[in-house]
Rosetta silent file (secondary structure, phi, psi, omega in degrees, C-alpha in Angstrom):
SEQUENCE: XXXXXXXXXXXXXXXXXXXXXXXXXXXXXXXXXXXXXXXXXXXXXXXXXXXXXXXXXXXXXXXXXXXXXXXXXXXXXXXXXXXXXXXXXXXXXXXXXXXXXXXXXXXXXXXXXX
SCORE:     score description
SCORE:     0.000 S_00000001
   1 L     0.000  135.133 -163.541  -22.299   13.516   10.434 S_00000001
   2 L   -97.824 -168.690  172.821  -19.562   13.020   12.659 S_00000001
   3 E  -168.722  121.126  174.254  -16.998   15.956   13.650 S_00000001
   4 E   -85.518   91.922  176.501  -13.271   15.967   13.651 S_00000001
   5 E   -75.082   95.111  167.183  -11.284   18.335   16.254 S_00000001
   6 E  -116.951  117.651 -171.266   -7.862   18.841   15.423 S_00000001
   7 L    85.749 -144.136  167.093   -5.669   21.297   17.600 S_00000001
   8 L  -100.374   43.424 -170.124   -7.978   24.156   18.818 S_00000001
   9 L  -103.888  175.858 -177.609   -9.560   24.937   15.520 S_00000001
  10 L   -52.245 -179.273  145.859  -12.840   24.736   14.863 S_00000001
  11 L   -61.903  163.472  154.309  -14.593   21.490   13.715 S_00000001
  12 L  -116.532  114.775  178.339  -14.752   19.271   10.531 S_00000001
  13 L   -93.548  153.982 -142.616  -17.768   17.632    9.978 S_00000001
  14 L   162.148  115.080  177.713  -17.225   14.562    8.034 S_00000001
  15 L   -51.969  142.630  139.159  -19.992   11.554    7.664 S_00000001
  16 H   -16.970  -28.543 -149.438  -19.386    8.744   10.386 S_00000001
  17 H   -99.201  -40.611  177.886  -18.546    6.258    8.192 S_00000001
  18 H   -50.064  -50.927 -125.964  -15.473    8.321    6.499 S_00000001
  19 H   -78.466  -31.514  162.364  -14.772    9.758    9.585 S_00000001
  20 H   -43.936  -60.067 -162.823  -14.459    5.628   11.349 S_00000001
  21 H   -78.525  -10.644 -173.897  -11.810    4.988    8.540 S_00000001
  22 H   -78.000  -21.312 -150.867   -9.798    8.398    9.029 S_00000001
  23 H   -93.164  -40.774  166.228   -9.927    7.680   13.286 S_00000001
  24 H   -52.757  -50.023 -166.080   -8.117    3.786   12.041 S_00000001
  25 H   -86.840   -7.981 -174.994   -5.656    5.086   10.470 S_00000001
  26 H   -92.466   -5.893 -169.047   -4.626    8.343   12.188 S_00000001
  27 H  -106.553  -26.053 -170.381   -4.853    6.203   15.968 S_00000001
  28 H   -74.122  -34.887  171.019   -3.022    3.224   13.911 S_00000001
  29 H   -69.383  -44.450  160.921   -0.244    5.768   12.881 S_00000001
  30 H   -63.141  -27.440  161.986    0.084    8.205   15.683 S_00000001
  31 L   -67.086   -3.263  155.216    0.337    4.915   17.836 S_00000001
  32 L   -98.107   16.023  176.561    3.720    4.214   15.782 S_00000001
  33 L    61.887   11.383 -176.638    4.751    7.831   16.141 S_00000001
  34 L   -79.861  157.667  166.751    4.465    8.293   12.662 S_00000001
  35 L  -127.566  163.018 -151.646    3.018   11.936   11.470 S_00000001
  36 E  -171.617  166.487 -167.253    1.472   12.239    8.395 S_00000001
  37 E  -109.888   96.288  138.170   -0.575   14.991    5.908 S_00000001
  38 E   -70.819  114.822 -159.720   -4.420   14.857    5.795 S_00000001
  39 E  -114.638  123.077  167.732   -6.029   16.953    2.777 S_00000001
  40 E  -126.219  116.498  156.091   -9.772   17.631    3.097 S_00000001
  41 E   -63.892  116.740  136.199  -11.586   18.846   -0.262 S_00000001
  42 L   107.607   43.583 -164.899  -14.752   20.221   -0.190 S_00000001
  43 L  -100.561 -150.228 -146.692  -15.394   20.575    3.647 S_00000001
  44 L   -71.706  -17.852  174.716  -17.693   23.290    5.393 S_00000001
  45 L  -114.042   67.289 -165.730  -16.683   26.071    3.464 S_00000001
  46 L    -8.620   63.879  165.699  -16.437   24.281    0.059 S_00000001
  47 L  -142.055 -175.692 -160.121  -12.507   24.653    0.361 S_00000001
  48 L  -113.840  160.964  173.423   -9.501   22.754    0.508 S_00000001
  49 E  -155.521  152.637 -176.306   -7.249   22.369    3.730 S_00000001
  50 E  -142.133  149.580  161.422   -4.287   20.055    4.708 S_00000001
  51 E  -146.504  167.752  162.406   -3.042   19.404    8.178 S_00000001
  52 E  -131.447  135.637 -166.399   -0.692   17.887    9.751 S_00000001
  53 E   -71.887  142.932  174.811   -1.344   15.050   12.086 S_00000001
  54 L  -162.622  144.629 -140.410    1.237   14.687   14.742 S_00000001
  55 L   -74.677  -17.506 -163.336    0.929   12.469   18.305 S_00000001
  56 L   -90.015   -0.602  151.596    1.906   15.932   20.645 S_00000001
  57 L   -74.444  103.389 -177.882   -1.298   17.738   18.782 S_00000001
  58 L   -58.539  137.432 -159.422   -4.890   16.925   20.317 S_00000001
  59 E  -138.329  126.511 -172.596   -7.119   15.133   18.211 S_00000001
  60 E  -143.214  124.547  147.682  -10.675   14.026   19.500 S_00000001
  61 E   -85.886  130.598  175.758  -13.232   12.169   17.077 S_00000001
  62 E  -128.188  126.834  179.474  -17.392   12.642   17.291 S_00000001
  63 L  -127.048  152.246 -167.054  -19.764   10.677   16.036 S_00000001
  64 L   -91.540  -16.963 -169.561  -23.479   11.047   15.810 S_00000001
  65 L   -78.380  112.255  163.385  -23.935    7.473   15.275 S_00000001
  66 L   -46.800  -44.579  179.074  -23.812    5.271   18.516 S_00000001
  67 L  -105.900  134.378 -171.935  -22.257    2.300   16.626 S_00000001
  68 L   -84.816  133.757 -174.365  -19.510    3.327   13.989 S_00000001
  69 L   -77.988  143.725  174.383  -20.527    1.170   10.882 S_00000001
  70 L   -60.645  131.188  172.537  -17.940   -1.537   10.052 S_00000001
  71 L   -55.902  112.554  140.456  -14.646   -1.402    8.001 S_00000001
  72 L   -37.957   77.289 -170.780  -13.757   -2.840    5.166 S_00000001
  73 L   -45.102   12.736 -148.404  -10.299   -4.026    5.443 S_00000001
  74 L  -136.948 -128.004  167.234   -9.220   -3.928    1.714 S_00000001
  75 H    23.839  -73.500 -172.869  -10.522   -0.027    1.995 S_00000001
  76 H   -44.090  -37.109 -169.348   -8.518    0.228    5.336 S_00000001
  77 H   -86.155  -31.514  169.442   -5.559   -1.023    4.233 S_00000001
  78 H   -81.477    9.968 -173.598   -5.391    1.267    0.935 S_00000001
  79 H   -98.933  -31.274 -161.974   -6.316    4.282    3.366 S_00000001
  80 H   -91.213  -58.072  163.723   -3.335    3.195    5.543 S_00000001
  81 H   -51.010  -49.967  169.702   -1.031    3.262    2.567 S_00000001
  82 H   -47.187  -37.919 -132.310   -2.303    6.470    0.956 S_00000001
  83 H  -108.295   -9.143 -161.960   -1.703    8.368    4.544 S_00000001
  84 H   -99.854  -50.765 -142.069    2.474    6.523    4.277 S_00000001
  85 L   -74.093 -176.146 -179.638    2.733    8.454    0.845 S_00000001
  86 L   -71.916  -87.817  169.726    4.185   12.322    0.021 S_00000001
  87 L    33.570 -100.245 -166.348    0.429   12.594   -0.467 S_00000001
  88 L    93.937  161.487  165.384   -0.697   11.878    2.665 S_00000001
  89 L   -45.399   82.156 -135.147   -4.205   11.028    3.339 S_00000001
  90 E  -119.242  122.906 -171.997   -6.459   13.079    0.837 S_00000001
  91 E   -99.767   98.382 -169.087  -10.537   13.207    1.802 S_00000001
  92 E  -100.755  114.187 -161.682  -13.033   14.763   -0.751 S_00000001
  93 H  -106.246   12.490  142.011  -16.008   15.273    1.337 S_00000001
  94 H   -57.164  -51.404 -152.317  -18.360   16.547   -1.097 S_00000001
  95 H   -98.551    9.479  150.331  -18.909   13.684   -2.851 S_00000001
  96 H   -48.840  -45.573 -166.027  -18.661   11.261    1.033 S_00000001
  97 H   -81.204  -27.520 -176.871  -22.032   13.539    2.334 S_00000001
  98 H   -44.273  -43.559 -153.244  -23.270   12.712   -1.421 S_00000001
  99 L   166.317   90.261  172.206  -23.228    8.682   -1.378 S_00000001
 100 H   -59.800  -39.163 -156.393  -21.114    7.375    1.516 S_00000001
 101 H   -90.726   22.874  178.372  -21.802    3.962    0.385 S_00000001
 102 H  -120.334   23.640 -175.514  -20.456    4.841   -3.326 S_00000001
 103 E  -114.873  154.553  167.639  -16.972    5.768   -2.353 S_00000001
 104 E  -129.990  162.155  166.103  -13.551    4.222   -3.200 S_00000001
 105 E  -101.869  116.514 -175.276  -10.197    4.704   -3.403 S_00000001
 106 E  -110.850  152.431 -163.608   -7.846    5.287   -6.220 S_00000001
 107 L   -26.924   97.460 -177.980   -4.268    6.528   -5.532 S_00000001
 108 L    45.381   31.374 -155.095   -4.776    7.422   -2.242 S_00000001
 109 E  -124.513  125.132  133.142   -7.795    9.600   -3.102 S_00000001
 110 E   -37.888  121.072 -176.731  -11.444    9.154   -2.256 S_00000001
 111 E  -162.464  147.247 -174.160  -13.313    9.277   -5.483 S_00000001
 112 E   -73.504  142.189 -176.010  -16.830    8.651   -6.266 S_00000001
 113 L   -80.648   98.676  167.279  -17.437    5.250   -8.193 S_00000001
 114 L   -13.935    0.000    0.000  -19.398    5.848  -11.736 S_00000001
């Protein structure tokens, strides 16, 4: 379990593997100045939260894992889209710590595969 620092707030812990595709796309967008809405579901206090990323707020990624497991680009690329919509980038991290390796994406949503 990795841990996501945004602003001065506390952490978000958030498996490694999500937390690799949320660090592509928020360093591929904030390096185009773009800002954008991240939604986390089910995080340490089983509750929902949205923020919004923008490049003048500090943002530091942690991972427990020395090596960040490899991306799927087809995954990346609908992650990258989801994060351009009114949406924004929306993370359900109950069912990520469930079965990392069972999740996909459906409009612009994590969601566990059946």
């Amino acid at each position: 379990m990795g841990r996501l620092y945004y602003a001065h707030a506390d952490a978000i812990t958030v498996p490694d593997h999500t937390l690799a595709y949320v660090r592509a796309v928020t360093t591929t967008k904030l390096r185009r100045s773009e800002s954008f809405p991240i939604s986390l579901h089910g995080g340490d206090a089983d509750g929902s939260s949205t923020m919004w990323v923008h490049c003048s707020i500090p943002l530091r990624f942690e991972f427990d894992a020395a090596v960040v497991p490899a991306l799927d680009r087809r995954r990346l690329e609908e992650l990258a889209h989801a994060a351009s919509s009114t949406a924004g980038l929306v993370i359900d991290l109950t069912e990520s710590r469930q079965a990392p390796a069972d999740i996909a994406i459906a409009r612009g949503h994590l969601e566990r595969v059946a």
